[in-house]
Each structure stands twice: as C-alpha cells, then as structure tokens.
C-alpha distance (Angstrom), angle and dihedral (degrees) to the residues before:
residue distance angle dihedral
X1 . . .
X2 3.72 . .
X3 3.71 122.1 .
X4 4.10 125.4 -146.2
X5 3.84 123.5 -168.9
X6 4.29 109.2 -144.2
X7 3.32 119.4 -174.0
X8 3.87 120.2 -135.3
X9 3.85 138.9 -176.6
X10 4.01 122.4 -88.3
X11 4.07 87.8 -103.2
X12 3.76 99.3 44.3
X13 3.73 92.7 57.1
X14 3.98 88.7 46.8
X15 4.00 85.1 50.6
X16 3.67 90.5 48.0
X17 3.72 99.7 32.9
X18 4.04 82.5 53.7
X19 3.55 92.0 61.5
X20 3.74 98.6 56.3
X21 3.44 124.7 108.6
X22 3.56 136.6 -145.7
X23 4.24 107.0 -74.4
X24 3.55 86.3 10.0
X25 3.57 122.8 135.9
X26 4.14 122.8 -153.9
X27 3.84 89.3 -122.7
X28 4.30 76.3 54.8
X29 4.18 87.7 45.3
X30 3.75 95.9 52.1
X31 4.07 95.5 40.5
X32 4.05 91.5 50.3
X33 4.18 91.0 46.2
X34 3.32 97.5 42.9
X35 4.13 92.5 46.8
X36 3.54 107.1 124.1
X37 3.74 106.8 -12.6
X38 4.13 83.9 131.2
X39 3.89 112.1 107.5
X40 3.80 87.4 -157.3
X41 3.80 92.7 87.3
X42 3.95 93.0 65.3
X43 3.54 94.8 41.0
X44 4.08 101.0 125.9
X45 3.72 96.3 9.5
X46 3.49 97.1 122.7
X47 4.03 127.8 53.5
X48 3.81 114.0 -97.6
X49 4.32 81.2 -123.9
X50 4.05 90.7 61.3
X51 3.57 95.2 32.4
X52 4.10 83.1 54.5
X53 4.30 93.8 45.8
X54 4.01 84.3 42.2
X55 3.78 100.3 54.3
X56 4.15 80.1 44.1
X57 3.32 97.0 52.6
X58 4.08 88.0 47.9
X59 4.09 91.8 50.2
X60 4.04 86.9 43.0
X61 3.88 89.7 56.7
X62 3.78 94.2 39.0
X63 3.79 96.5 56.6
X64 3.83 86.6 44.0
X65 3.64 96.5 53.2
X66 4.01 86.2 44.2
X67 3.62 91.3 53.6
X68 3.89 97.7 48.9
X69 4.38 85.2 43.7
X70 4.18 83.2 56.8
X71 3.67 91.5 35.9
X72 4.11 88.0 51.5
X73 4.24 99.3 52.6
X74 3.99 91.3 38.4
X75 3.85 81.8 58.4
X76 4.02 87.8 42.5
X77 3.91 92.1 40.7
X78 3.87 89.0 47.2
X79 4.10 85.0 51.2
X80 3.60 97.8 53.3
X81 4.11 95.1 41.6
C-alpha cells in the first residue's frame, strides 16, 4: 500500500488530531470518519410505496409549518398596524 503526504491547515490537523484515539493511526482517523458518509448504500432500501407516503408526509408538514410561519407575522403585522 501506497502512501500520500496532504497538507492541511493548523486547525484541521487539531480537528483531526482530536479525533484520534489511543494506537490509532491518521490513515485509521480518516478511514473510521469517513465510514459510511456515502448515501449510495441506502439507495433502494425503502419500498417505492413508503418512500411515496414519506416524501407526503414531509410536504404535508412543510406546508403546515409554512402556514402557521404566515399565520404568526399576519398576527405580528396586525399588532404593529
């Protein structure tokens, strides 16, 4: 196995170097952080039906929040006038 030297800014290596544990090497550090922060794995894990009933559920809750944030500075408008 190859090795490749990167150079990184004074607070990045205290970030990194912050996150190493004891017998841990930085090569170790960087694998272990960077374990699993790819989407691709969960692509198809749910059923198109509850994918469908999820993303309507989020868009229900959206337009409700909305409507309570427009509801909220009428009321404030209407306070001020």
């Amino acid at each position: 196995m190859g090795t490749k030297t990167i150079s990184l800014a004074d607070d990045a290596y205290e970030r990194l170097r912050a996150e190493k544990r004891e017998n841990e090497s930085f090569s170790d550090v960087v694998r272990r952080l960077t374990e699993g922060t790819s989407l691709e794995k969960y692509h198809g894990a749910l059923s198109e039906e509850v994918a469908d009933e999820l993303e309507d559920a989020i868009t229900q809750r959206r337009e409700e929040r909305t409507n309570q944030h427009r509801k909220r500075v009428e009321e404030i408008a209407d306070a001020f006038e």
